[in-house]
PAKEKE-537130 format. One record per residue (C-alpha): residue in three letters; y, x, z. Coordinates in steps of 0.001 Angstrom, whole numbers, padded with zeros to 6 digits, always signed. Each point is the difference from the previous one (the first is absolute). Layout:
N
alaYXZ/...
end
This chain:
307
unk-005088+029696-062289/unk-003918-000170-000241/unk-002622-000677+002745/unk-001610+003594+000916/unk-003222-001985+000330/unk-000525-002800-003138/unk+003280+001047-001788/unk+001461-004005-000117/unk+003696-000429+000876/unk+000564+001647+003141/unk+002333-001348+002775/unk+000200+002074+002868/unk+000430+003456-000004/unk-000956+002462+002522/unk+001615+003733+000037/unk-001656+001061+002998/unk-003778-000534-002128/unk+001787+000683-003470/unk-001722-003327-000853/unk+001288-003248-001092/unk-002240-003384+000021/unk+000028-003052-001189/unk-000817-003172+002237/unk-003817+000093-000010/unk-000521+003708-000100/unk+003087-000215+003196/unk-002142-002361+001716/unk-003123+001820-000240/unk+001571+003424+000848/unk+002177-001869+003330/unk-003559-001844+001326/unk-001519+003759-000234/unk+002267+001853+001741/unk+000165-003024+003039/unk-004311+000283+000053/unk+000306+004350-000041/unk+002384-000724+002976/unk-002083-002577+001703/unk-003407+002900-000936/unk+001564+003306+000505/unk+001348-001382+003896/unk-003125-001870+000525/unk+002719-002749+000893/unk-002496-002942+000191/unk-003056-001654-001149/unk-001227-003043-001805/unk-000902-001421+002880/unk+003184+000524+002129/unk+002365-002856+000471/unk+003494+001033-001145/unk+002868-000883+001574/unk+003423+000548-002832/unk+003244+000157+002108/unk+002297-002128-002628/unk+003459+000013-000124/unk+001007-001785-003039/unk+000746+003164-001716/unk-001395+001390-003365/unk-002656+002542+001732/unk-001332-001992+002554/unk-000757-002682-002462/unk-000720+001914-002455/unk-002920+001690+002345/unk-001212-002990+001158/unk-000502-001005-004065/unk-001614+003402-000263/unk-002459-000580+002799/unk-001236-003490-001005/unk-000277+000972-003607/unk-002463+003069+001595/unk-001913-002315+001361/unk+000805+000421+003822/unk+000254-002601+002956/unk+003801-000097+001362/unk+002133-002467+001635/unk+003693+000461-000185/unk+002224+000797+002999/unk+003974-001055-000209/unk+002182+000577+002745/unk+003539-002015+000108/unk+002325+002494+000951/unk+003051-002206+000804/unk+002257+001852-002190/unk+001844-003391-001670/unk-000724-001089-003952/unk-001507+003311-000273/unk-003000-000691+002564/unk+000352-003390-001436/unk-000736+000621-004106/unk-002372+002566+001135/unk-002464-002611+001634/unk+000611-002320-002964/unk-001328+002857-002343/unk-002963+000801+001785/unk-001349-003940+000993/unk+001293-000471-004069/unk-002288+002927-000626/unk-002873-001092+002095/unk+000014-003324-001148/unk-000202+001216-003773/unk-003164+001762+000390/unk-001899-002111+002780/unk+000681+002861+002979/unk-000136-000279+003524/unk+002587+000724+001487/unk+001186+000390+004004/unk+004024-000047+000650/unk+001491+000887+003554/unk+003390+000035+000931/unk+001644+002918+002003/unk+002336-002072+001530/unk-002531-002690+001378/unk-001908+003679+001426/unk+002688+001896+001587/unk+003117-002373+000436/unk+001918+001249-002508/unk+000624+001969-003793/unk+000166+003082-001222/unk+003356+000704+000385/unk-000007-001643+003379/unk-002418+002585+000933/unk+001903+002646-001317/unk+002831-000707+001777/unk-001591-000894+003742/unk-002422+003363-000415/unk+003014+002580-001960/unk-002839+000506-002540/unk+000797-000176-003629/unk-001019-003162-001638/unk-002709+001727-001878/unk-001549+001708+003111/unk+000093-003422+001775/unk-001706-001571-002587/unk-002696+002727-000365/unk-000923-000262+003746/unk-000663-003792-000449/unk-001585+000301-003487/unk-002594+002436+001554/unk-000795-002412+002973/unk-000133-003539-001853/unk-001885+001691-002856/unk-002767+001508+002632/unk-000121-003180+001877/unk-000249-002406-003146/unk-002657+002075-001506/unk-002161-000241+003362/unk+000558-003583+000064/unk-000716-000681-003324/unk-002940+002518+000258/unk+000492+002109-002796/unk-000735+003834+000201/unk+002459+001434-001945/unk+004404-000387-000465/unk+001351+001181-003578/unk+003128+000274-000557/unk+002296+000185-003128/unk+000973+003276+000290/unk+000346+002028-003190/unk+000532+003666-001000/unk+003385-000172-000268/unk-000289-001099+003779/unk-002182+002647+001189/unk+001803+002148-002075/unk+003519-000725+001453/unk-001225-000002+003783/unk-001719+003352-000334/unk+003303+001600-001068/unk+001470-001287+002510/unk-002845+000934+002987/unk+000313+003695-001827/unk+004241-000119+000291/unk-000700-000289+003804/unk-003135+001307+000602/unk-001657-002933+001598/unk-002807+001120+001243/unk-001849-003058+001020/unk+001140-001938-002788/unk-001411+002456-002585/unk-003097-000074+001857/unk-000766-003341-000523/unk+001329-000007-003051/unk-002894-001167-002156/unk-000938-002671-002117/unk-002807-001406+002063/unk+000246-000107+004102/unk-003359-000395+001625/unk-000702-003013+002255/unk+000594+001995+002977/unk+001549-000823+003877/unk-000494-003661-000259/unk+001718-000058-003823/unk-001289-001191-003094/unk-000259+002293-003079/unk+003154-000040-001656/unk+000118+001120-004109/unk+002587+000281-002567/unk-001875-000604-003459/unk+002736+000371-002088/unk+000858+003663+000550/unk-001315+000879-003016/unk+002894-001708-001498/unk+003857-000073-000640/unk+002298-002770+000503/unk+000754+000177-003858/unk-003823-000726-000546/unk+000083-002888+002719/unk+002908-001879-001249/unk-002324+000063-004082/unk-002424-001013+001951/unk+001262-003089+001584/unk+002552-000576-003187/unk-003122-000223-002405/unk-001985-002416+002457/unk+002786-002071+000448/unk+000553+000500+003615/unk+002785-001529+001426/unk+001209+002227+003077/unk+003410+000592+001837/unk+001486+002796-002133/unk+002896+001013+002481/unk-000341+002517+002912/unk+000458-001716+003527/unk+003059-000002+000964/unk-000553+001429+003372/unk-001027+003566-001729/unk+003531+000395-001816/unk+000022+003028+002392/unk-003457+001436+000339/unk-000905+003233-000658/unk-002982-000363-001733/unk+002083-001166-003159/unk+001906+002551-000169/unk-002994+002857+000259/unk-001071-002563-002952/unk+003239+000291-002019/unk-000561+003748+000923/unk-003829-000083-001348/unk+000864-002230-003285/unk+002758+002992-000894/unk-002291+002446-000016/unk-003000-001472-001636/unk+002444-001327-002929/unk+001172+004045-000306/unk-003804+000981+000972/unk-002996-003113-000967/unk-002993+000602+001980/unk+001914+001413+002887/unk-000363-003368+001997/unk-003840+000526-000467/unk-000255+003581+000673/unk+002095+000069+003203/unk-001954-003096+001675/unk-003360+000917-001127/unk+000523+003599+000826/unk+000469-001054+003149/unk-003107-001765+000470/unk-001898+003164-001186/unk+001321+002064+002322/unk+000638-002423+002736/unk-003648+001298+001952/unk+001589+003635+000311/unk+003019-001241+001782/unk-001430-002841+002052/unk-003442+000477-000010/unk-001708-003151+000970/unk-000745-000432+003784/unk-001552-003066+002192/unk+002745-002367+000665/unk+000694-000514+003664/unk-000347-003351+001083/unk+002641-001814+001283/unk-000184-000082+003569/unk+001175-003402+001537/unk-000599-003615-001751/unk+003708-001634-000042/unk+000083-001813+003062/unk+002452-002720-002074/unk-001985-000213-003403/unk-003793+001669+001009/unk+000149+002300-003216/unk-000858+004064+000543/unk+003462+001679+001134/unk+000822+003349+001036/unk+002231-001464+002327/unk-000435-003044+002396/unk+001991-002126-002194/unk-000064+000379-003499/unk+003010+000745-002348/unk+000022-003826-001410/unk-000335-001255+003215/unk+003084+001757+001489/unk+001895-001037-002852/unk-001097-003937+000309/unk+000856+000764+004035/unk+003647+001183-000958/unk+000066-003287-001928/unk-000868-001844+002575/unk+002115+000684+002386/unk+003031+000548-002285/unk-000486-003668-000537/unk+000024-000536+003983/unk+003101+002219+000351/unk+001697-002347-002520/unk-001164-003624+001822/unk+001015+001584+003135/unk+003710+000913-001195/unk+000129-003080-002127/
end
């Protein structure tokens, strides 16, 4: 197997481009397709502070590699789920990571904010696990970018992501999901910008990526998505692109092409109260996060009281 580009010893090959690279020409054509992202979505500047949500896992490392290497100002954002020696190796990766290459980085714990874990939360609120920790990931991500006055949150998300939760919008015809389905949210309502520079590329691609830089990340899925949806539109997506390569690509970015004639872009209407618990824009008097660190609260007083 050659390299499509210098014709050395390739070692990754990839169907849906009928190309196969070898490590430099890989590297070269991975830090392209992150800067067309970053370009085509006008996701940020030079000048922009960056805030990288890290979780210890191969993207959001890998991203936060990608970033520095381009030459762009980020500080890295973990947040300690409480979910046991998972939560646990995952903060060891990412300080091991920082540490290696001289990053900042800013660590929060969701327990210490809202009184108890993910699965706590899931259980207290009848949300699934993944839900509850999406609602918190959103807030603490806002509020530590604000704090730590940076203009911009990227996350790891890659194609395979996007991919994966489109089918799954489509299945059930999510309206407002698909509307805001797009790989960079304007800093609207009191929210910073949120981006997804990796969409551009597949999980395959991610895990060369960090395998060839020697990044050390968490390589199993948390344990409190055994159940989630999203992996099985995944297992759903990978099926069809192994039968069909490209189809990943076409589907997403299809979407995204067309997206304006479904949902054409309108003004965003501002959120009409400020939380009266947390002072952040909410379309209701207390935000989501809030009510869930309220339910917390007095779960814990319930359980004092009957004790």
């Amino acid at each position: 197997m050659k390299c499509r580009v210098c014709r050395e010893k390739a070692v990754i090959d990839l169907p849906r481009h009928n190309a196969s690279f070898c490590p430099a020409c890989f590297d070269s054509y991975l830090m392209d397709q992150v800067w067309k992202a970053i370009d085509e979505f006008e996701m940020f500047g030079k000048n922009d502070r960056i805030l990288v949500a890290v979780s210890g896992g191969k993207d959001s490392l890998a991203l936060w590699d990608i970033l520095n290497r381009l030459g762009y100002r980020t500080t890295g954002f973990h947040l300690d789920l409480g979910i046991g020696g998972y939560s646990g190796e995952s903060l060891e990766k990412t300080r091991a990571f920082a540490l290696r290459y001289g990053l900042t980085l800013h660590v929060e714990s969701l327990v210490q904010e809202v009184g108890a874990s993910v699965a706590n939360i899931a259980e207290l609120t009848n949300r699934p696990p993944c839900s509850a920790c999406g609602v918190s990931k959103r807030h603490l991500f806002n509020r530590a970018a604000q704090k730590l006055e940076c203009q911009v949150v990227a996350t790891g998300h890659n194609l395979d992501d996007e991919a994966s939760r489109l089918l799954g919008n489509i299945l059930h015809w999510q309206d407002g999901y698909l509307e805001k389905q797009n790989p960079a949210l304007p800093d609207e309502g009191g929210l910073v910008r949120k981006v997804k520079p990796l969409n551009r590329l597949t999980e395959k691609e991610m895990a060369a990526y960090a395998f060839l830089k020697g990044i050390n990340y968490v390589v199993h899925e948390c344990p409190m998505s055994v159940n989630a949806k999203q992996l099985f539109y995944k297992k759903i997506m990978n099926q069809v692109e192994q039968e069909s390569p490209g189809t990943k690509q076409a589907f997403y970015f299809g979407f995204l092409d067309r997206r304006s004639r479904f949902y054409p872009e309108k003004a965003e209407e501002a959120p009409a109260y400020l939380c009266r618990e947390c002072q952040t824009p909410s379309y209701t008097e207390v935000c989501t996060f809030c009510r869930i660190r309220l339910k917390v609260a007095r779960s814990e007083q319930n359980q004092d009281t009957t004790a």
